[in-house]
Every structure is written in structure tokens, then in C-alpha cells.
N, C-alpha and C positions, 0 to 999 in steps of 0.2 A: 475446449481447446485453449490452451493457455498461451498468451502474446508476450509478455512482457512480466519479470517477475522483479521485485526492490530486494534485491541481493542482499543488501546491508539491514533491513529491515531487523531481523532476527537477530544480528550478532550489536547492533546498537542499543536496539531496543527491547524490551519485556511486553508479548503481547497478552492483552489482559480480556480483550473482547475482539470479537470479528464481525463486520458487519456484510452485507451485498449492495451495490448500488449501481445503478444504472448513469450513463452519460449523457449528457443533452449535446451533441455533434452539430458540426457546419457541415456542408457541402461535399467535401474531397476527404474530410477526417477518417469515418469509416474506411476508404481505403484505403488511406496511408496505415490505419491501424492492423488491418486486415494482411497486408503487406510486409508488415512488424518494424513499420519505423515510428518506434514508435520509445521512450525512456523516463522510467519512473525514479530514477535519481536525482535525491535531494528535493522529490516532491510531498508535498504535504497539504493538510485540506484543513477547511475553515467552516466555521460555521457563522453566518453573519443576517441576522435578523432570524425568520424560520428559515433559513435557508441554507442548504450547505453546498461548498464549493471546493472543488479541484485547483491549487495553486502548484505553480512551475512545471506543469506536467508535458515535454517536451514531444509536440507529433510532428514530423518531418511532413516537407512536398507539399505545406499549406501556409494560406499567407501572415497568419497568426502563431507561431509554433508554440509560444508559453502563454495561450492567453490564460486566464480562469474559464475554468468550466464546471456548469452546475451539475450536482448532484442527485439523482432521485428517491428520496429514501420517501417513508411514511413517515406523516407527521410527528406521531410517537416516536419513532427513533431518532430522529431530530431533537426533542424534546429530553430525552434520556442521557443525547451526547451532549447538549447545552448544558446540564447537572453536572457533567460526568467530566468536562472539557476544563471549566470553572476550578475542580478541584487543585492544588498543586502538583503543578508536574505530568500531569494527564496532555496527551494528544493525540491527532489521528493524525496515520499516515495510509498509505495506498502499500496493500503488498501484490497483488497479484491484475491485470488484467486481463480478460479471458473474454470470448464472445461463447453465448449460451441464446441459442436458435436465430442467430444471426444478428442478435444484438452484443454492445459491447458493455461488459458488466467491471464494475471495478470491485474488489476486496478490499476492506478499508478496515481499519482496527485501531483500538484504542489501547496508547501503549504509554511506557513508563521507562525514560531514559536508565540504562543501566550504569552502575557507577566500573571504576577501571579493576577494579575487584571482580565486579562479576564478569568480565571479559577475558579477565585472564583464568578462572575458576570452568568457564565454559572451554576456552582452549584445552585447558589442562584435560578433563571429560572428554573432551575428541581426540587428545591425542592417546588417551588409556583403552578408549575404545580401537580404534586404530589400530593397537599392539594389539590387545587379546584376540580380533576379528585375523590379522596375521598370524599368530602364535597358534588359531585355530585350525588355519590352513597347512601349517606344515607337520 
């Protein structure tokens, strides 16, 4: 069941890998998530020692709303995204939050800013799809 999705994720960004990860929560977090106040804009996640972390990820109804919250991947992909993070231009962001048997899972991906060419290139592709999906209808 999906909570909360980064809207912008897609059209900013090029995603290149996807990953899953689990949240380390306080107290009242799970509900306020579960309740869906919860907004994954303009958040983005770090990776700092082995460890990686959730930055600006906004959860309403609690006393910390943007703190950092840690990540739970395996070691190895920790390791994979520290190589991979390094590169130029490479980052992670959060695209989807979702709870998966009553835990809250984040979708994280490793992605690659797009220049204003390809924003406008993808426009173009939605709005050609757009007419033929109409042109089919009538």
C-alpha cells in the first residue's frame, strides 16, 4: 500500500537503479505515516560512514518533523552505493513510501540529474502520446 509518492522524482531526474529499505521510527512516526502525513519533497538520503540516512523527509503530528532517519539496507548495498554515490553527478533520492506487512519501507534510487533538453524531449513524448491515445478514441 503505497503512502506517499516524490512526484518530481521522474521528471527531474534519470533513474538508473532502485533500491528497498526499511526506516528506523520514533514513537507516534508509524502513525502519523500510516495516516499519510507524511512528504517526500525535496528529500534526499546520504550516505555517511557504513551507514545511510534519510534527510528533509517531512512526517507531520511528531515532535521532530525533518529530523534524519536511518536507513536499513545490507551492508553490500551500502557499499555498492558509497562506489556508485562518488561518481559524478550520481545520487539517491526516495521515490515511493509504502508499508509491506506493517512495516514502512522506503524506495530509494540512484539517479542522474537531467539536463533541460531532456525535460523538454520527455514533454514532447507525453504530449504525442496524449494525441494518438485520443485520436484512438474517436
Amino acid at each position: 500500500m503505497i503512502i506517499a509518492r516524490n512526484k518530481k522524482a521522474h521528471l527531474e531526474y534519470e533513474v538508473l537503479e532502485k533500491f528497498e529499505a526499511g526506516l528506523v521510527l520514533k514513537g507516534q512516526e508509524i502513525k502519523s505515516i500510516r495516516n499519510g502525513r507524511i512528504s517526500l519533497a525535496s528529500t534526499f538520503c546520504r550516505i555517511q560512514g557504513n551507514e545511510a540516512f534519510v534527510l528533509n523527509m517531512h512526517i507531520g503530528n511528531t515532535d521532530e518533523p525533518e529530523r534524519s532517519r536511518k536507513l536499513l539496507l545490507h551492508k553490500n548495498e551500502i557499499q555498492s552505493l558509497i562506489g556508485k554515490t562518488q561518481q559524478k553527478g550520481l545520487t539517491l533520492i526516495p521515490l515511493t513510501l509504502y508499508l509491506k506487512k506493517g512495516k514502512a519501507k522506503l524506495e530509494i534510487a540512484l539517479v542522474r540529474g537531467k539536463k533541460i533538453y531532456d525535460h523538454r524531449e520527455d514533454l514532447k513524448k507525453r504530449d504525442i502520446k496524449r494525441q494518438t491515445e485520443r485520436e484512438l478514441k474517436e
